[in-house]
C-alpha positions in Angstrom: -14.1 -4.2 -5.2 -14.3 -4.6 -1.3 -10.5 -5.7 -1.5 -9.8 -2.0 -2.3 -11.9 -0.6 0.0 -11.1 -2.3 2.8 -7.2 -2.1 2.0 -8.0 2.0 1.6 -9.9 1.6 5.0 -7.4 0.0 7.0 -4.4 2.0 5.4 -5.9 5.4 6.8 -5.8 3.6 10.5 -2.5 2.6 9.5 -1.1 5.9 8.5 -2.8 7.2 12.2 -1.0 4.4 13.8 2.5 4.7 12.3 2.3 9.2 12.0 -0.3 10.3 13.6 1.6 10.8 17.3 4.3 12.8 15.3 2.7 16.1 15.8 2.6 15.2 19.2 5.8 15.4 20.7 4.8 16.4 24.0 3.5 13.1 25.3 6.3 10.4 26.4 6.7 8.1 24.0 5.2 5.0 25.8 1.3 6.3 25.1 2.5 6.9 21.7 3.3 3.3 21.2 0.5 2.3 23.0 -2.0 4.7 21.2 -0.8 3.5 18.2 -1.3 -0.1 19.0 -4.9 0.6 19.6 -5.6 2.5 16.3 -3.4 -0.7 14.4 -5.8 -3.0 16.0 -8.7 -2.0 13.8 -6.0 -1.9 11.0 -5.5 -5.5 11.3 -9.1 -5.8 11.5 -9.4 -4.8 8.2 -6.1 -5.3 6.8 -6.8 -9.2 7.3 -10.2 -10.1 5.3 -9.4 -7.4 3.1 -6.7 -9.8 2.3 -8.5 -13.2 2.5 -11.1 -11.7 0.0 -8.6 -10.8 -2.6 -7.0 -14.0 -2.4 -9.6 -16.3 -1.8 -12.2 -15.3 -3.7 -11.0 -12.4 -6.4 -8.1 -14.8 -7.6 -5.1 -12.1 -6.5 -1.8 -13.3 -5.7 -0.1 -12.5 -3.2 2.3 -10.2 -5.3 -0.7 -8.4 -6.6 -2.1 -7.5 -3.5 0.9 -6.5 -2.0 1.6 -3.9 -4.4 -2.0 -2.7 -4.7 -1.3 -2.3 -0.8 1.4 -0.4 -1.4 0.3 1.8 -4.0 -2.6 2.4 -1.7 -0.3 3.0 1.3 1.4 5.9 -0.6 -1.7 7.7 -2.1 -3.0 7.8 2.1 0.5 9.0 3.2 0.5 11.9 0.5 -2.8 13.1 1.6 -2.0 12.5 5.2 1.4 14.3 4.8 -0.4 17.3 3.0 -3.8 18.2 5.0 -2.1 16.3 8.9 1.8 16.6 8.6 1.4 20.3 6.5 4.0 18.5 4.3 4.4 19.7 0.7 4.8 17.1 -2.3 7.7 18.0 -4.2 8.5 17.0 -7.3 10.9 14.1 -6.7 7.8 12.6 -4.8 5.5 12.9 -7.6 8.3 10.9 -9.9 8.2 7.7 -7.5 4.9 7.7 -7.1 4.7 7.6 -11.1 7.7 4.9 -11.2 6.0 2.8 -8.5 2.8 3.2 -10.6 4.7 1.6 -13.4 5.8 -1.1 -11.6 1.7 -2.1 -10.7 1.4 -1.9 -14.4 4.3 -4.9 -15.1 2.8 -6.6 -12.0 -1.1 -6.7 -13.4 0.5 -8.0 -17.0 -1.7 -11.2 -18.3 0.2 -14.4 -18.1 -0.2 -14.5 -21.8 2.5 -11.7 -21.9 4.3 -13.0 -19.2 4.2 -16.5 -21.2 5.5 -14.4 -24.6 8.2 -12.3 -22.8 9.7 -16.0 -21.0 9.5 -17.5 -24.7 11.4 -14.2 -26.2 13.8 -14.9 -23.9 14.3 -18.6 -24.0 14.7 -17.8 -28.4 17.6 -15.2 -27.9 19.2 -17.5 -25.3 19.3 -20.3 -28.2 
């Protein structure tokens, strides 16, 4: 699905544009903003019609491709954090990336089970 790639795409400029200056400390912080403004640019170019697709014309709410942009966002940063930042994944990491997971799976749910769980809930109510 271009949706995906282009939201994997614009997440590594992103991660760049948010981390990257981190290992460089040395220059003042003003070229790091501005830097990062520059790699964000071609973020947003990105970012946007990856968007616009998903919605438009692949039926995704908004919701949905939120969280696929987040899920996306984290599985960049952990590779960025290991092989860039020399950052280890520990083990508390790995859990909430597997409870965020979780939470994609509730969020992809058919409206039929959506429709079932409201209706459950309406019955016990009564």
């Amino acid at each position: 699905m271009y949706t995906v790639l282009l939201l994997i795409l614009s997440n590594i400029f992103m991660t760049f544009a948010w981390y990257g200056h981190l290992r460089q400390n040395s220059a003042p912080l003003w070229i790091a903003i501005f830097a990062s403004w520059g790699i964000a640019f071609f973020e947003y170019c990105l970012m946007i019609p990856a968007n616009r697709m998903g919605y438009a014309r692949y039926g995704l709410s908004g919701f949905q491709l939120k969280i696929i942009q987040e899920v996306i966002t984290l599985a960049v940063f952990v590779a960025f954090a290991a092989y860039y930042l020399k950052e280890p994944m520990r083990w508390n990491h790995l859990v909430a990336f597997v409870f965020i997971l979780a939470g994609v799976y509730f969020a992809f749910l058919p409206k039929q089970a959506e429709a079932a769980s409201n209706s459950a809930i309406t019955s016990e109510a009564k």
